[in-house]
Structure formats: structure tokens, C-alpha cells
N, C-alpha and C positions, 0 to 999 in steps of 0.2 A: 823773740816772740814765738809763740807755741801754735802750731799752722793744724789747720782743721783735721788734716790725718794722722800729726802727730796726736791729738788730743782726743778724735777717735781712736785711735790705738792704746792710748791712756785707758779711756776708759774701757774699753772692752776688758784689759789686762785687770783692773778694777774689780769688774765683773766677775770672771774668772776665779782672782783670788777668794772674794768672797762666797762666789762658790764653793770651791775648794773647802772653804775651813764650814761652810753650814754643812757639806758631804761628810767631812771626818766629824763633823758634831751628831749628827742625826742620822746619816743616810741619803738614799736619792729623794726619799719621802720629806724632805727637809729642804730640799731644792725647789725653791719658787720662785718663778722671774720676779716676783713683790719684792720677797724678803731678799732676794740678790740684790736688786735693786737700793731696796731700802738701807742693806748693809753696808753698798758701795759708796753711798751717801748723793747716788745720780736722783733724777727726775723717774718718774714709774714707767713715762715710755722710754728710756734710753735701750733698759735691758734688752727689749722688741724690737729697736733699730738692729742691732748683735746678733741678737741669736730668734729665729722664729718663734720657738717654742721650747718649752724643758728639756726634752728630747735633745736637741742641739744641744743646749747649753752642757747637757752632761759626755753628750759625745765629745764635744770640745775638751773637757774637761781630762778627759779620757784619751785621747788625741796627744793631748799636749803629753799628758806624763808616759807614753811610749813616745814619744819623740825625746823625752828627759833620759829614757832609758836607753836607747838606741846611740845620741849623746855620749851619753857615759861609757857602755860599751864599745863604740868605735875608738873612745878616747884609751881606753885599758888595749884594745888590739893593738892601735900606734906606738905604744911605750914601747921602748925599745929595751927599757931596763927590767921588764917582767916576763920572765918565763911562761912559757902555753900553758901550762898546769895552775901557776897563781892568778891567771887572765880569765881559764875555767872558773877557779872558786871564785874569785871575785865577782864577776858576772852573776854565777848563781848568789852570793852572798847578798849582790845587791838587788835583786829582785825580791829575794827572802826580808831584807832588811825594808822593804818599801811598804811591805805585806804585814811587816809586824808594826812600823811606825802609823800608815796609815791603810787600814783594812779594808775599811768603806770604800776605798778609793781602788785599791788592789783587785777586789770584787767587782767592781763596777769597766775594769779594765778587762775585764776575763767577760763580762757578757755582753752579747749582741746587742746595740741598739734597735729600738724600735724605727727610726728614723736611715737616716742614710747611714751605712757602715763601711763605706769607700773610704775614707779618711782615720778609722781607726786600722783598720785591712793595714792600708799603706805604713803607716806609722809603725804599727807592732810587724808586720811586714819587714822593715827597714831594721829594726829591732832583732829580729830572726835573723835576716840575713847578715848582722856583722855576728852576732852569736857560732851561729854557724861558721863561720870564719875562723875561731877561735879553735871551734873543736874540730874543723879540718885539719889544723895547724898540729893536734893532736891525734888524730886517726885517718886521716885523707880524705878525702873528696866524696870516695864511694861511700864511707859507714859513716858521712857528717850528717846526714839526716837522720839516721836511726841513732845514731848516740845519740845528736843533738833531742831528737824526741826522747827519748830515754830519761835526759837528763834533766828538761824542761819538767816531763810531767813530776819527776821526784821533787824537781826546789818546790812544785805546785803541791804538792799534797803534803810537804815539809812544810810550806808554807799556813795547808789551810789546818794542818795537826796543829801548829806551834797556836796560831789564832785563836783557835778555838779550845783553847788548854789541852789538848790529847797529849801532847808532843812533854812531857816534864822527865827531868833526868830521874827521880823518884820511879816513875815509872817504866822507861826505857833505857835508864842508866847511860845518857848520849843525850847531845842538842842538836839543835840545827847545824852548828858550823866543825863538831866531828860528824856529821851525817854529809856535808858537803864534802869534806876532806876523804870520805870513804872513796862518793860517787868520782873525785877525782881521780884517785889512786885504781879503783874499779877498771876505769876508762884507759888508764897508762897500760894496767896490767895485760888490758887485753889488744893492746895496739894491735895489729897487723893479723889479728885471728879475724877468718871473713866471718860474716852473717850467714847464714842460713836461711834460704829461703823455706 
């Protein structure tokens, strides 16, 4: 028997998904507590019980897939059978790769909510901080922030070239995943030389 939090939790997960695929269909402009609603196949107030307003529901939504990536990244630190450099490209590949599968989603992960932004903060937060881990693992403690920035904004703007068609091997003769493999090899090259303030 299916006890009233399991089946709230049912449904809100409900919710969510069908959020999710109206996001990769349309956009946030595509996100309606109706049509989530309507999608999920609940009653019209359920989505209301869940989430207050649109706002929520897209933070959630957004919430969750840095907690998917975060996830995934601590899971690449722990292997014990992957080298710091394939743990770097991986990380960046799968950020890249979430960017080109679902875009709407990737974008909506990169900006601020209107609503409360404490829970995506955290999420992409926790995200960061096993990232960082990885390229400590490859540059030390002191340069894991400025590589780690470094490295972040390039999968981002790899990410937002490949998206928006700029990024084609016709035209820069390279993809995304020798543009990763550069930034990796970049990063090795320069181990142990300080920064400059």
C-alpha cells in the first residue's frame, strides 16, 4: 500500500518530469502549472500543492539537474581507476554534453531566479565544490580556483558556441571534445607555475 508521502512524492516527481520535457519543448515560456499539471495527468490543483508558483517549479527543476551534476562529478572523483586529467575532461564533457542534449535546460541552470535562489546557490554550489576537487587533484589547492574558473567559463562558452551553431569543425577546424582535451593538457602543462597577481 502506497502511504500519502510516498504518493506525494510520486507526484511531485510527476510534476517535475513533465516539466522538464515542456522546458526542452518550448522553453520557461512553455512552463505552466496547467499544462504541468495537465501533462502529469494530476487534478489542476495538485501542481499548487508542490510548487507555489512557475518560478519554484523552474527552480526545482534547475535544483535538481545540479544536484544530477554534482552526483555525477563526486561519482568521477571516487573512481579510483581514473586518472585526474580523464576526471578533468569528463567533468567538462559532461557539463558540455547536458548543454548540447538539453539547452533550454542548461540556460535556465546558468540564470538567476526570480524567486528564491538559496537552493540552486547550494546545489550548483556542491557541484563547484567536488569540480574543484578534481582540479586541485591537478594543480593544488592554491590555483584550484582560478584554474577551476578558467576552466568552467571555457566548457561555458564551448558550450554556448557548440549551441548555437558557431562552434563547427568547417569553421574552427576542432569540436568541443579536442577543445576539452586542449584545456586539459593547458592545465597539466602548467602545473606548479604560480599565478600572478
Amino acid at each position: 500500500m502506497v502511504t500519502r508521502v510516498e504518493s506525494a512524492a510520486a507526484t511531485r516527481q510527476a510534476l517535475l518530469e513533465a516539466a522538464r520535457e515542456l522546458l526542452d519543448a518550448g522553453g520557461p515560456e512553455a512552463v505552466t502549472l496547467r499544462e504541468v499539471g495537465a501533462r502529469a495527468g494530476v487534478s489542476r490543483g495538485a501542481p499548487y500543492r508542490h510548487f507555489a508558483d512557475k518560478e519554484s517549479l523552474l527552480t526545482a527543476i534547475a535544483t535538481e539537474a545540479w544536484e544530477r551534476i554534482g552526483d555525477a562529478v563526486q561519482a568521477l572523483r571516487a573512481d579510483p581507476d581514473l586518472e585526474p586529467a580523464d576526471k578533468l575532461k569528463s567533468a567538462l564533457t559532461g557539463l558540455i554534453e547536458l548543454g548540447r542534449r538539453q539547452p533550454r535546460l542548461y540556460q535556465l541552470m546558468f540564470t538567476t531566479p526570480s524567486g528564491d535562489p538559496s537552493a540552486i546557490a547550494n546545489a550548483a554550489g556542491r557541484s563547484q565544490d567536488e569540480f574543484l576537487a578534481i582540479v586541485a587533484e591537478l594543480v593544488g589547492e592554491a590555483d584550484a580556483y582560478r584554474y577551476g574558473a578558467l576552466l568552467m567559463t571555457s566548457a561555458h562558452g564551448i558550450t554556448g558556441m557548440e549551441v548555437s551553431g558557431h562552434l563547427t569543425v568547417e569553421k574552427w577546424h576542432t569540436n568541443p571534445d579536442e577543445l576539452v582535451a586542449l584545456l586539459a593538457a593547458l592545465v597539466l602543462d602548467r602545473r606548479g607555475t604560480p599565478f600572478h597577481d
